[in-house]
SENUTI-821265 format. One line per 5 residues: number of its first residue (from 1); their letters; for each residue z, x, y of C-alpha. Coordinates in Angstrom, 3 decimals. Example, Ala and Ser with C-alpha at 12.3 -4.5 7.8 and 13.67 -1.06 7.14 Angstrom:
// SENUTI-821265
1> AS> 7.800,12.300,-4.500 | 7.140,13.670,-1.060 .
//
This chain:
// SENUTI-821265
1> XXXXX> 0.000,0.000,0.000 | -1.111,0.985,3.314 | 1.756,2.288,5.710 | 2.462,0.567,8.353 | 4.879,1.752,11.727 .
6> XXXXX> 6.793,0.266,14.405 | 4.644,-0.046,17.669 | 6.814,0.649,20.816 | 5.046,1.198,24.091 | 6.896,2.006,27.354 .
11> XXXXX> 5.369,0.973,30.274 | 4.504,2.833,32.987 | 4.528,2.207,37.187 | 1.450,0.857,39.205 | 0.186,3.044,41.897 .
16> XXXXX> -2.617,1.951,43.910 | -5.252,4.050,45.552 | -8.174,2.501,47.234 | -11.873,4.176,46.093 | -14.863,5.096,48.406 .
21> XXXXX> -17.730,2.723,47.704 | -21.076,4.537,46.421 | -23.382,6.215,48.617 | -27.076,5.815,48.316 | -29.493,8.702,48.486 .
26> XXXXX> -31.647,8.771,51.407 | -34.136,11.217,49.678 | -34.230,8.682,46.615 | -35.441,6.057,48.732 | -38.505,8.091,50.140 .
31> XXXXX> -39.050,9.104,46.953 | -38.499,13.081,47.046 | -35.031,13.565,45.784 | -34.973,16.589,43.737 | -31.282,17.396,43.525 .
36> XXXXX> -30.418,17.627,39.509 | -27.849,16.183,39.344 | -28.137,14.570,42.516 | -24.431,13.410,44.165 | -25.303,10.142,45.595 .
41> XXXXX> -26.558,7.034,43.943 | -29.797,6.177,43.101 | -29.824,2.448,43.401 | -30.814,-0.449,46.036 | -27.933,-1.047,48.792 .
46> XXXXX> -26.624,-4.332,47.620 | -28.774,-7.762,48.855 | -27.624,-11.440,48.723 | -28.902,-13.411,45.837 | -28.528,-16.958,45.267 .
51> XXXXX> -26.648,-17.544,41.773 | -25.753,-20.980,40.786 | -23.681,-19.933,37.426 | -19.988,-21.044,37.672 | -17.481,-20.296,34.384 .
56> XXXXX> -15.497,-23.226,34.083 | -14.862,-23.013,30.059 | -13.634,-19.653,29.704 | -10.817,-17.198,31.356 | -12.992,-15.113,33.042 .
61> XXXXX> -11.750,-12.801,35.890 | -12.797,-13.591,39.485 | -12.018,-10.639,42.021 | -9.254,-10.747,44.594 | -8.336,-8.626,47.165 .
66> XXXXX> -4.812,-7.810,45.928 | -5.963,-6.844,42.637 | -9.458,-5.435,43.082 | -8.069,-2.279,44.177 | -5.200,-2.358,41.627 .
71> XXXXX> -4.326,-0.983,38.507 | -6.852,1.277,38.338 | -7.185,4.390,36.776 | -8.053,6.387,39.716 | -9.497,10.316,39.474 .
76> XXXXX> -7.027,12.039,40.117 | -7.338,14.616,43.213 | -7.327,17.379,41.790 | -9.608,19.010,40.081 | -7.598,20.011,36.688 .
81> XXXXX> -7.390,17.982,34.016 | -4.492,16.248,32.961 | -3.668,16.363,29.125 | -0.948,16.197,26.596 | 0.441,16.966,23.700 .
86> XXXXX> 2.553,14.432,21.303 | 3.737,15.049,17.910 | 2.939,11.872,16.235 | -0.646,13.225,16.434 | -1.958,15.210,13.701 .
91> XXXXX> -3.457,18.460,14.453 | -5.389,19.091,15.861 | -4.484,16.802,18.673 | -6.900,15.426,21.179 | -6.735,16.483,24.861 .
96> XXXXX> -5.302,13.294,26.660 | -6.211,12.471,29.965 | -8.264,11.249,33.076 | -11.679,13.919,34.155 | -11.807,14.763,37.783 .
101> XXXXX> -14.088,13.385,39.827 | -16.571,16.667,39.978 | -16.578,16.195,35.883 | -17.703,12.664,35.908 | -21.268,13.106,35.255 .
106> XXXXX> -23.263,14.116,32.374 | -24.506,17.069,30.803 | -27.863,16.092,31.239 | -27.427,15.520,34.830 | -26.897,12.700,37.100 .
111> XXXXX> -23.925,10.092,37.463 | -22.915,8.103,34.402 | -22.303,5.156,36.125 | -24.931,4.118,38.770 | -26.123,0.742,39.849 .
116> XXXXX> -25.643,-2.248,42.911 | -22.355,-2.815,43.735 | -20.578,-0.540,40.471 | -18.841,2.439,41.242 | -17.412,5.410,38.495 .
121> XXXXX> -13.638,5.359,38.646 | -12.528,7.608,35.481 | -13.807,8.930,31.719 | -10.121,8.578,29.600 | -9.982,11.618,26.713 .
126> XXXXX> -7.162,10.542,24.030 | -7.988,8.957,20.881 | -9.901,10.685,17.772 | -11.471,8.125,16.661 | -13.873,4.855,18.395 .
131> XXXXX> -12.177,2.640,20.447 | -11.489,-0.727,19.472 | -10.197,-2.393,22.525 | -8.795,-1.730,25.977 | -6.778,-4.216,27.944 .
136> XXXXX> -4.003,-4.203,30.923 | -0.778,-6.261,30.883 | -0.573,-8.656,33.439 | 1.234,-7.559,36.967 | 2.099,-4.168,35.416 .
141> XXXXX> -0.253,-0.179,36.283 | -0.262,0.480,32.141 | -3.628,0.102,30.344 | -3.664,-0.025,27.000 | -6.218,1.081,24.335 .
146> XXXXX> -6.462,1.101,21.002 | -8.523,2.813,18.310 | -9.351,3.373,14.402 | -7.170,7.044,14.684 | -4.429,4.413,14.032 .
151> XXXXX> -3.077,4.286,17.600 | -2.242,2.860,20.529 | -2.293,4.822,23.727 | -0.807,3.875,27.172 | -1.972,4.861,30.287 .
156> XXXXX> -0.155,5.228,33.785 | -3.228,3.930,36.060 | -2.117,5.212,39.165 | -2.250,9.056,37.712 | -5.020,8.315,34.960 .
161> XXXXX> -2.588,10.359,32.527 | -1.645,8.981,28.820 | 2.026,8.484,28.936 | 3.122,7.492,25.105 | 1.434,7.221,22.124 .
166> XXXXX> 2.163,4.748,19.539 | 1.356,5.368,15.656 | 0.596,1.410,14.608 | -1.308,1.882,11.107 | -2.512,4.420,9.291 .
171> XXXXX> -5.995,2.844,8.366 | -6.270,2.040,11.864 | -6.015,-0.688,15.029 | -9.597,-2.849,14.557 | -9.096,-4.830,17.673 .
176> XXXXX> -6.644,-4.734,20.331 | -6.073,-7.939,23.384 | -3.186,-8.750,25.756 | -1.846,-12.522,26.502 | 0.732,-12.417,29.316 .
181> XXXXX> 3.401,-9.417,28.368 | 1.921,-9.311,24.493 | 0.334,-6.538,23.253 | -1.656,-7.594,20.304 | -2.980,-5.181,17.408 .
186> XXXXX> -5.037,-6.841,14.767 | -4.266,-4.633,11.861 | -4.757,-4.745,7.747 | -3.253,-8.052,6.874 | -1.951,-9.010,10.219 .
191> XXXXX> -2.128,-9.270,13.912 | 1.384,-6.978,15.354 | 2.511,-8.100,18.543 | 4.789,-6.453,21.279 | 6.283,-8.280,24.095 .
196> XXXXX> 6.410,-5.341,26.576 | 9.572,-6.884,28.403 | 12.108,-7.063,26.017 | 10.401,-4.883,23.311 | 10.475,-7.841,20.761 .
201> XXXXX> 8.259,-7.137,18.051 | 6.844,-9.474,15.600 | 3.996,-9.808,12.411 | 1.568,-12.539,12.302 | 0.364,-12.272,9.010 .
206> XXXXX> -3.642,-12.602,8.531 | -4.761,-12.377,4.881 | -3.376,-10.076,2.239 | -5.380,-7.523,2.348 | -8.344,-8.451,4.583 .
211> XXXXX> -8.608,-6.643,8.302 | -8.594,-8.528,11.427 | -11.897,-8.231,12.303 | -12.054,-10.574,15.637 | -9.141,-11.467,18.816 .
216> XXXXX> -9.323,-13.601,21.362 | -6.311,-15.576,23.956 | -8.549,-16.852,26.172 | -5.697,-19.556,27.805 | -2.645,-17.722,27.360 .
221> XXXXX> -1.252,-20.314,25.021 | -3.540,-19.881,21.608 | -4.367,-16.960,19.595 | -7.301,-16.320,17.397 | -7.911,-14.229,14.651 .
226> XXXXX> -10.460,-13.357,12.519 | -10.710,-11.543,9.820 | -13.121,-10.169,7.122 | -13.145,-12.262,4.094 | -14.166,-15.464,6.527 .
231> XXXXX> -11.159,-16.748,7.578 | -9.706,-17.832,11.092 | -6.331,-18.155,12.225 | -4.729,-19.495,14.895 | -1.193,-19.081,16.706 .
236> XXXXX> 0.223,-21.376,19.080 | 2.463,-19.039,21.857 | 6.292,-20.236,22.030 | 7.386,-19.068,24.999 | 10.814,-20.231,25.602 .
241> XXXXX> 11.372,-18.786,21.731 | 9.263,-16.058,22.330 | 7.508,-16.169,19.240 | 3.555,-16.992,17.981 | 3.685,-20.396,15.394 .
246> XXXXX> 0.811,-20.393,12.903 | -0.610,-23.640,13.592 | -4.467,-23.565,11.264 | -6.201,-21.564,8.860 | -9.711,-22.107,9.177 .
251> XXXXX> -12.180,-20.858,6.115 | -15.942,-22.068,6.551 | -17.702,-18.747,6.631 | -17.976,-18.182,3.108 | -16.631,-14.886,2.843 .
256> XXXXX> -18.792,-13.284,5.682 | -16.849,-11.035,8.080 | -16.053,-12.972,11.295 | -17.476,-10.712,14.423 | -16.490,-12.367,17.559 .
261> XXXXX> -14.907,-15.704,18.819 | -15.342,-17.300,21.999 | -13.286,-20.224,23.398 | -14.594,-23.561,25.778 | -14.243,-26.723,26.587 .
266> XXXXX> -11.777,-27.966,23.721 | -13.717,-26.045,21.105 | -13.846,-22.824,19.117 | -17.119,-20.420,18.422 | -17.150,-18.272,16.312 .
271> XXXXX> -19.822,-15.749,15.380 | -20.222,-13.953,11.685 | -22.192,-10.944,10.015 | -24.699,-12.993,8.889 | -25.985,-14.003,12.169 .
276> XXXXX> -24.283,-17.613,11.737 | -22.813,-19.551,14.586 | -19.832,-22.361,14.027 | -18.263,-24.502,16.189 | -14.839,-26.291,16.051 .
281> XXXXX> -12.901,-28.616,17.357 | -9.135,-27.759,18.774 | -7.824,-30.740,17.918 | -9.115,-31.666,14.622 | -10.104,-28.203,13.432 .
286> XXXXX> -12.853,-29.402,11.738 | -16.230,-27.531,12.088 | -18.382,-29.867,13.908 | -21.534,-27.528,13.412 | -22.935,-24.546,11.867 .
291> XXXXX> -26.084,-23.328,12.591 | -28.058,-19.947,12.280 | -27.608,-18.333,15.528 | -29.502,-14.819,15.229 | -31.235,-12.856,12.160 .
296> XXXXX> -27.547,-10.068,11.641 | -24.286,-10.042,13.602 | -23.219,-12.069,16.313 | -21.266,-9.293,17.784 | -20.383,-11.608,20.665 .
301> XXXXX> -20.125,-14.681,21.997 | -19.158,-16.109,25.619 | -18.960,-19.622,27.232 | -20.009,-20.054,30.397 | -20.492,-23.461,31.997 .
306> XXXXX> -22.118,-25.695,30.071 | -24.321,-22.940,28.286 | -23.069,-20.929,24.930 | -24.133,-17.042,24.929 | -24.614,-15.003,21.913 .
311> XXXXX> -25.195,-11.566,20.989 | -26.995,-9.728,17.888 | -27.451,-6.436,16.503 | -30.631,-7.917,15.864 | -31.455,-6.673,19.979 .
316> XXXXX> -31.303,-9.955,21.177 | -28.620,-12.279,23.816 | -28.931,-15.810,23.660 | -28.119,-18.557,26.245 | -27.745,-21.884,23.941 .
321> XXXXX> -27.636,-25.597,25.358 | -26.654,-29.140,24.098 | -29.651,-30.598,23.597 | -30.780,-33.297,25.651 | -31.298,-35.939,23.150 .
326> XXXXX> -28.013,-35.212,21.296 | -26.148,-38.403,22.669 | -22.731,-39.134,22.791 | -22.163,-38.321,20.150 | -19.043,-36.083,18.698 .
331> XXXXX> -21.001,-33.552,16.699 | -22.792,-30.966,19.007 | -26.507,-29.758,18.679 | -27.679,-26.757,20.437 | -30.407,-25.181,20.926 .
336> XXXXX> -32.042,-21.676,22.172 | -32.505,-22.152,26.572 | -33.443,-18.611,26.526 | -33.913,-15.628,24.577 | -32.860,-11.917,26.310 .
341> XXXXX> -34.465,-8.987,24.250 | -32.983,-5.534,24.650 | -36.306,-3.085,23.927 | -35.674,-3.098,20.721 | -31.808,-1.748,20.763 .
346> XXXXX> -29.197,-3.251,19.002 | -27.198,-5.144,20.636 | -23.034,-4.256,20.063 | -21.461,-6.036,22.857 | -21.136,-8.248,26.055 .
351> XXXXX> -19.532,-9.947,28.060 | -19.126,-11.630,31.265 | -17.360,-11.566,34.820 | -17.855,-11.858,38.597 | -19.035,-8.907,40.851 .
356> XXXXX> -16.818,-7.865,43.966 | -19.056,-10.429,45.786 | -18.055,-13.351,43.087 | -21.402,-13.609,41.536 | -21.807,-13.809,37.848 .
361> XXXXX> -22.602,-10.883,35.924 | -23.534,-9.764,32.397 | -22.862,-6.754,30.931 | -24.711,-6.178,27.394 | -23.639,-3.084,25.318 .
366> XXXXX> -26.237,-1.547,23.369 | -26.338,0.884,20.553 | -28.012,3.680,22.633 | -24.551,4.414,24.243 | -25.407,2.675,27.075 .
371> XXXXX> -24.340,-0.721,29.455 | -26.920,-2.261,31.070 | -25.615,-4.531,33.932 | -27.446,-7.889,34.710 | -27.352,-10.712,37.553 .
376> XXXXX> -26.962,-14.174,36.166 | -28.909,-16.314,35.304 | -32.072,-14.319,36.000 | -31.074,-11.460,34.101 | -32.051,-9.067,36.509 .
381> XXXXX> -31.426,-5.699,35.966 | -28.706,-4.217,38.834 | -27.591,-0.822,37.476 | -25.630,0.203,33.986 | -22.830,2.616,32.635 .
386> XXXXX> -23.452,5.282,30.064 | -20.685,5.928,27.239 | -20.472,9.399,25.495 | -21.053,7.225,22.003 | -22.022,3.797,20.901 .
391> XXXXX> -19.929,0.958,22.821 | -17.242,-0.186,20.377 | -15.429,-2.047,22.803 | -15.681,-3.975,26.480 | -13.044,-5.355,28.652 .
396> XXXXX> -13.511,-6.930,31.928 | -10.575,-9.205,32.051 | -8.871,-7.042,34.941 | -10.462,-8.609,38.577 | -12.425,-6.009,39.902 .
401> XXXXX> -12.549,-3.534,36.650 | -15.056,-2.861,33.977 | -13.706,-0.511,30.842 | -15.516,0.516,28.565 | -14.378,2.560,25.240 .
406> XXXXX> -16.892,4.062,22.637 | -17.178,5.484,19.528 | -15.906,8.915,20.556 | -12.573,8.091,21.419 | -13.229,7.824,25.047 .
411> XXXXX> -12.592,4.826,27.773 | -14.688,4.823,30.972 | -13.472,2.646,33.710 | -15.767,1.486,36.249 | -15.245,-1.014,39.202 .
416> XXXXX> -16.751,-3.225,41.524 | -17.813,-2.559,45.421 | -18.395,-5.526,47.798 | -22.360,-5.142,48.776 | -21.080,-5.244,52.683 .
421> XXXXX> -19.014,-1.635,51.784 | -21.659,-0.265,50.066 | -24.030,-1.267,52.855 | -22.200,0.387,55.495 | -22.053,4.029,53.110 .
426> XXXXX> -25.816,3.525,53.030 | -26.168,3.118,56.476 | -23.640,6.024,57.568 | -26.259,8.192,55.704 | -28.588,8.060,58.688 .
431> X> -26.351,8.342,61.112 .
//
């Protein structure tokens, strides 16, 4: 039997530091830049666009200007790297901490973040192994990620440094959320969870032996897990007990791994290897619908409005609809609105938020390490964020914040600039 440890995390202080917005390159725009790598951005000065896409299903994050500019991992200002060293670790141990600002682009040359509106914050070096989710506890400067090395690292993000390092399980954390003050690790056989207050610590269990394979708290009062051999589960959060009641155990993907769930409007969606999509309701917990969504994994899924979005390693995003004829009837029928087709790249991830500006953006994850960013609905192309390895996990449920973790162990954070701030460091260039 697989070993499993205590998971204690101490949090650490906020510290806020405000970032410059991007600067454009003037050469870039007349078309004779020849500085490799070139310090400035190569992107359009923000422009007003007219999007008509509203969230009203989901918890997505809207920016606001007390917490745009906080909790972020800021570079820190000088220009040595911060690392440590922690015994749990096993040799030899990873170098832990937040690049400088005049390391943050690539090897290759040029920024690794670049784009309309996006800025580079910081490129976080701690974990051995691909990241498997990255969140930030609610009203507190600790950001949390965790990874198949079998831990869970916390970072101070006002000093970008990792300040303790908790050993979870030995075969590794494959997914990690936060709801409120909970940490949540979905584990071999269970989901752990660690209120960050009082330190309480409790096991939902999840299958005997299968791995959680899927999280989601989208309203802060159920959990969702899925897990590899099909199955769903789903917590109800006691909060004057403090303490998660198992309240269904839903089975109706016939032993296909479930990939990603999504959460709107009084239902459930959730997304398997096989490329099928089902849909049930919260009340009943009855599927209402199953239907073959894309041609492999649905590696995500997001509801937005009245429209259901899916992603597919098989390169594709799709925006589904009711369809029109479908009546009033209780069972849903969708159908494809549109079809988004990545140039023939897998597609690993996405997910959804609003810009500094509030206007709804996409961010799809692809397998050539990189994150294209895209205005909704037109899909428009507005800049992206290259990782070091293949995406393995996206979080954009901080306002203002995009992170980012990959295969190699390492979380990029990234952030959003209001288009009248970067307008003003693209006009200050011809001054």
């Amino acid at each position: 039997m697989a070993a499993v440890h205590r998971l204690s995390l101490a949090p650490a202080s906020p510290q806020l530091r405000r970032d410059r917005a991007p600067q454009a390159c003037r050469y870039w725009k007349s078309g004779n830049c020849s500085r490799k790598p070139c310090p400035f951005l190569h992107g359009n000065p923000a422009k007003k666009r007219n999007n008509t896409w509203v969230n009203t299903s989901s918890k997505i994050a809207s920016p606001s200007p007390t917490t745009t500019n906080a909790t972020v991992p800021p570079v820190p200002p000088t220009t040595k790297r911060h690392a440590e060293q922690h015994e749990q670790v096993p040799p030899p141990p990873p170098k832990r901490g937040c690049r400088p600002q005049e390391q943050q682009e690539e090897p290759g040359g040029g920024a690794w973040c670049a784009g309309d509106g996006i800025r580079s914050v910081a490129r976080l070096e701690g974990h051995s192994k691909e990241v498997t989710g990255v969140a930030v506890l609610e009203g507190s400067g600790t950001l949390f990620s965790g990874s198949m090395d079998g831990t869970v690292l916390a970072w101070d993000c006002g000093t970008g440094k990792c300040v303790h390092v908790a050993p979870v399980h030995e075969e590794g954390v494959c997914r990690l959320i936060a709801m409120g003050p909970w940490v949540l690790a979905g584990v071999r056989g269970a989901v752990k969870a660690l209120h960050s207050g009082s330190g309480r610590e409790l096991r939902l269990p999840a299958g005997a032996a299968a791995r959680v394979t899927a999280l989601l708290a989208e309203d802060d009062e159920h959990l969702f897990a899925g897990a590899d051999d099909g199955a769903i589960y789903i917590w109800r959060l006691d909060r004057e007990h403090q303490r998660f009641d198992e309240v269904a155990a839903l089975a109706g993907h016939d032993g296909r791994a479930v990939a990603s769930l999504a959460q709107g409007k009084g239902a459930l969606y959730s997304g398997s290897a096989d490329g099928g999509i089902r849909v049930w309701d919260l009340e009943t917990y009855r599927c209402l619908c199953s239907f073959a969504g894309h041609a492999s994994r649905v590696t995500a899924l997001l509801c937005w409005d009245q429209f259901l979005l899916s992603s597919s390693d098989d390169g594709t995003v799709k925006v589904w609809r009711l369809k029109p004829d479908h009546g009033d009837g209780l069972d849903p029928e969708l159908e494809v609105h549109y079809t988004h087709r990545e140039e023939g790249q897998r597609v690993v991830g996405m997910d959804g938020t609003h810009d500094a500006d509030k206007k709804p953006v996409l961010l799809v994850a692809r397998c050539d390490s990189v994150v294209r960013v895209y205005d909704l609905p037109s899909f428009k192309k507005r800049g992206q964020i290259r990782c070091h390895g293949e995406v393995t996990a996206i979080s954009l449920r901080t306002p203002g914040m995009i992170f980012a973790g990959d295969e190699s162990g390492e979380v990029r954070v990234a952030k959003w600039t209001p288009a009248a701030e970067a307008e003003a460091q693209a006009r200050m260039l011809y001054l």
